[in-house]
C-alpha positions in Angstrom: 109.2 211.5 141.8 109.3 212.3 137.7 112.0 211.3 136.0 115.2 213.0 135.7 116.0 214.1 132.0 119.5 213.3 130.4 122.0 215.8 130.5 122.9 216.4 127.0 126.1 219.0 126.7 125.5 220.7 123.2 128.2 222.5 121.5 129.3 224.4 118.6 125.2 225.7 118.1 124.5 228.9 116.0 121.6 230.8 116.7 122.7 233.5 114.0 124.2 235.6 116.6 125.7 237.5 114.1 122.7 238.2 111.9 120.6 241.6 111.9 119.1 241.1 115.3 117.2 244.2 116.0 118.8 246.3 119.5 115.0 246.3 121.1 114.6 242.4 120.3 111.6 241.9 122.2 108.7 243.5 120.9 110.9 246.6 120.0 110.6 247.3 123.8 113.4 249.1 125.4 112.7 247.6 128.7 111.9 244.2 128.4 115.1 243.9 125.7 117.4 245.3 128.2 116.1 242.9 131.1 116.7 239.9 129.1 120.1 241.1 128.2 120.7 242.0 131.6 120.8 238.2 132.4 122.9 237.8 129.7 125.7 240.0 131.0 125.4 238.2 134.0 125.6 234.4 132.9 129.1 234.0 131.8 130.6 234.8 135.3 127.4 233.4 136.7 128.0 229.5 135.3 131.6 229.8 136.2 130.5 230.5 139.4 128.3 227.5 139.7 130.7 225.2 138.4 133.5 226.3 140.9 130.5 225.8 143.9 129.8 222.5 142.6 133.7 221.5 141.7 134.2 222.2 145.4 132.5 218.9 146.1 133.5 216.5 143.3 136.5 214.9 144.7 134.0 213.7 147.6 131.2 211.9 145.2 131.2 208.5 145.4 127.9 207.5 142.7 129.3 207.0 139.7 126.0 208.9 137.9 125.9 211.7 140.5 130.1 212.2 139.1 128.8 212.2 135.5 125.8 214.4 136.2 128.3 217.0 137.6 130.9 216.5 134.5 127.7 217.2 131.7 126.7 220.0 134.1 129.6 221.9 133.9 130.2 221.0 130.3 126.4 222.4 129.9 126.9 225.5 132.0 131.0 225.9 130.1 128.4 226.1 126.6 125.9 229.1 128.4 128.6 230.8 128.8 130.2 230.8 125.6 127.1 231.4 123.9 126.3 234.4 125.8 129.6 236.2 125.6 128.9 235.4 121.6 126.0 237.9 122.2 127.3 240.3 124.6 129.8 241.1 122.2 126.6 242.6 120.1 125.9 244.5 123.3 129.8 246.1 123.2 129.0 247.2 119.7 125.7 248.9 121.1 127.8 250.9 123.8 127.5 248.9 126.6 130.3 248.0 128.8 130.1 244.5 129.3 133.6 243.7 130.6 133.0 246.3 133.0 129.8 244.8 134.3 131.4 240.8 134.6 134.5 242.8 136.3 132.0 243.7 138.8 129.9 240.4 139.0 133.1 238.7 139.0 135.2 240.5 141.9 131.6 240.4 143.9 131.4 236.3 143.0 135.2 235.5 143.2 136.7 238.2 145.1 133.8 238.3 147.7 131.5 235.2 148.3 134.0 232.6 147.4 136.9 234.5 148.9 134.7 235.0 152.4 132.1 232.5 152.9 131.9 228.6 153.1 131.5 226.3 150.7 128.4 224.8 151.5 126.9 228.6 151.5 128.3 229.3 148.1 126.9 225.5 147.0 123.6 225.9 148.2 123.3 229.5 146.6 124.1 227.6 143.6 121.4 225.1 143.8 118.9 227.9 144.6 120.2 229.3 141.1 119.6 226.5 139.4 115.9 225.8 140.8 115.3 229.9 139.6 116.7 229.0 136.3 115.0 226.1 136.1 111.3 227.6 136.6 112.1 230.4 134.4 112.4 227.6 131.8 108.5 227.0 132.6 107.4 230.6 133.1 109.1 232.0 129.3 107.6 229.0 127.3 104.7 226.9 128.9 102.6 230.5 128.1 103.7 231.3 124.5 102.5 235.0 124.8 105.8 235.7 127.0 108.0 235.4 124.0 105.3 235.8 121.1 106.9 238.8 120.1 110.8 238.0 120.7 113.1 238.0 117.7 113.1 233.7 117.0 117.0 233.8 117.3 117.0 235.2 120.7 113.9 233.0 121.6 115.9 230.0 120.5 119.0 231.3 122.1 117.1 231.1 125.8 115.1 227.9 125.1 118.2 225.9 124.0 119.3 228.0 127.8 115.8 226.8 129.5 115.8 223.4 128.1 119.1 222.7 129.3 118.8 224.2 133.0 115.7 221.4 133.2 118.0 219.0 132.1 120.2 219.6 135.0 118.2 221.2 137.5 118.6 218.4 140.3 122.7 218.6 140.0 123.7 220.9 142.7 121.0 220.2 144.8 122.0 216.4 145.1 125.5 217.5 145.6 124.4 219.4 148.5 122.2 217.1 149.7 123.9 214.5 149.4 127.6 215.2 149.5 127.5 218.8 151.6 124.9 218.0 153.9 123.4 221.3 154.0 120.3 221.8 156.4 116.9 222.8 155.6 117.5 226.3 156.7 120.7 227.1 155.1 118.9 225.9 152.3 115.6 228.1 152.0 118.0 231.2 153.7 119.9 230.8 150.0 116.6 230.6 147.8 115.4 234.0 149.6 118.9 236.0 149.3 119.4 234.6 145.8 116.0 235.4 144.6 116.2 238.8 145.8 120.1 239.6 144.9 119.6 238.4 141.2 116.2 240.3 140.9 118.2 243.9 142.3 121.6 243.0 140.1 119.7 242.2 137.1 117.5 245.6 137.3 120.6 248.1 138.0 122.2 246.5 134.8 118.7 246.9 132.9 118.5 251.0 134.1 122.4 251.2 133.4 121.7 249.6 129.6 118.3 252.0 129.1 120.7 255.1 130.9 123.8 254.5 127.6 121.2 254.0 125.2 120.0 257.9 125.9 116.6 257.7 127.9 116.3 260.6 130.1 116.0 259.9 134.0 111.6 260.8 133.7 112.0 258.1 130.6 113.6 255.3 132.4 111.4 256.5 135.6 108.4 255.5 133.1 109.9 251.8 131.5 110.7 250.8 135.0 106.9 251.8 136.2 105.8 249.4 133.3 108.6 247.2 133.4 108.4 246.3 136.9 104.5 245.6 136.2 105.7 243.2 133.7 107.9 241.5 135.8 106.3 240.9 139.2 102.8 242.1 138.5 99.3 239.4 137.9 99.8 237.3 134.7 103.5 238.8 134.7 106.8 236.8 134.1 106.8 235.7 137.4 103.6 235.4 139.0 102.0 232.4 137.1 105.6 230.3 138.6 105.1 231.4 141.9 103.5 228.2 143.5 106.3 226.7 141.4 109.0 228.7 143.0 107.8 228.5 146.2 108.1 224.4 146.6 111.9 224.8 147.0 110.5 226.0 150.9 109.2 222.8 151.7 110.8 220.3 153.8 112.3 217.2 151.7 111.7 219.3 148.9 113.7 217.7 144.9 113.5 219.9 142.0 112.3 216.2 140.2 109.2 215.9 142.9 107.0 217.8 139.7 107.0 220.4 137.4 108.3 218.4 134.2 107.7 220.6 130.9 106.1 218.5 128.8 107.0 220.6 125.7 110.6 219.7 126.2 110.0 216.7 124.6 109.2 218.5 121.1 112.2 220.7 121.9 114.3 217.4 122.0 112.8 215.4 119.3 113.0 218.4 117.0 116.4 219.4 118.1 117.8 215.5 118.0 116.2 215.6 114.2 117.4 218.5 112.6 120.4 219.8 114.4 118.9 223.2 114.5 118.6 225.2 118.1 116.3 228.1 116.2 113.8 225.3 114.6 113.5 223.4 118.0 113.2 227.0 119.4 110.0 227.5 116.7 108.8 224.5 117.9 109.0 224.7 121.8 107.4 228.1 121.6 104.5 226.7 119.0 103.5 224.5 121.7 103.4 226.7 124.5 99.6 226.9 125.9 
């Protein structure tokens, strides 16, 4: 098994948030701007969700270093969240209705699934999250051509994201293991519903986002062909992490078993030297292959 990372809560960064960051980010592409901010809109509720899963279980950890894992993980997850509302208030400005969208994530997450289901459900949904966030990390930045063309402040803002989601990756699924005891099924049943619900909430926020900003319903009918091609298609986002992805199905599965990023170390060292989150950004996607 690879060695775990240390979980480094980071605070207080500025990725220029504020600066003249243009609305179509990513290669001036409607689509693939709106997707990524998509996921933004959802991450604030999203880590307050994942911290209230895995807060469910504290009081019952007894290892002292499983008890600080799950105090920097919710500090680190607290800081996504922060960060991203920073930027979501850009997308207000644009027209979008942000605090309508988390009212709905957050009455789904809260009001729903917490409310209704059991904690172990709600835990393990949370450490199928965190194994999906984790191999995103890989899949944005071990191929440098996924981001070439991404303004560098919201390329920094996600690989500070990625880098930190490795750092913690193993968190809730210890907790579960460990601590909830959740089976092998309830395990891989959480994997398939979360990989599927954040794939379909994530896309009705994209078409919402690409539906204020004026495309007609033939226009957005077109992006989404394309789009979707990017996503899920050969040499897509998602495709070159599939065998990646799929590991969390085997039995006796650990997210530390493999897939280390050996670029994080240059994100790190870079970060650790100059303080900046948009030069170790620079750096993390220089090295990508």
């Amino acid at each position: 098994m690879s060695h775990a990372h240390q979980i480094v809560p980071r605070e207080k960064l500025d990725f220029g948030l504020d600066g003249d960051i243009p609305k179509y980010w990513f290669a001036n592409d409607a689509f693939k701007s709106r997707f990524f901010d998509a996921m933004s809109t959802i991450f604030p509720e999203g880590e307050r969700y994942f911290i209230s899963c895995v807060r469910d279980y504290r009081d019952q950890v007894t290892d002292p270093k499983l008890l600080q894992d799950i105090k920097d993980f919710m500090r680190q997850e607290g800081q996504h969240g922060i960060v991203h509302t920073q930027y979501n208030d850009r997308l207000k400005a644009q027209g979008i209705d942000v605090d309508m969208l988390e009212k709905t994530l957050k009455h789904l997450l809260f009001g729903v699934i917490r409310k209704h289901l059991p904690a172990a459900v709600t835990l393990a949904d949370t450490a199928a999250s965190e194994h999906m966030t984790a191999i995103m990390a890989h899949g944005f930045f071990e191929r440098k051509e996924v981001l070439a063309n991404a303004d560098p402040r919201m390329r920094a803002m996600y690989a500070w994201h990625a880098m930190e989601e490795i750092e913690h990756k193993a968190v809730a699924f210890d907790v579960m293991q460990k601590v909830a005891k959740v089976g092998y099924l309830r395990r891989v049943m959480a994997m398939a519903i979360v990989t599927i619900a954040f794939n379909i909430h994530a896309l009705l926020i994209t078409r919402y986002m690409l539906k204020v900003d004026g495309f007609s319903r033939w226009q957005r009918f077109k992006l989404f062909a394309k789009g979707l091609a990017w996503i899920f298609g050969p040499g897509g986002l998602y495709m070159p992490i599939f065998g990646h992805y799929i590991q969390y199905y085997k039995p006796g599965f650990h997210p530390w078993q493999g897939g280390q990023m050996e670029s994080y170390g240059l994100w790190l060292d870079t970060f650790n030297r100059t303080g900046d989150p948009i030069a170790a950004g620079e750096v993390l996607h220089a090295a990508g292959a």
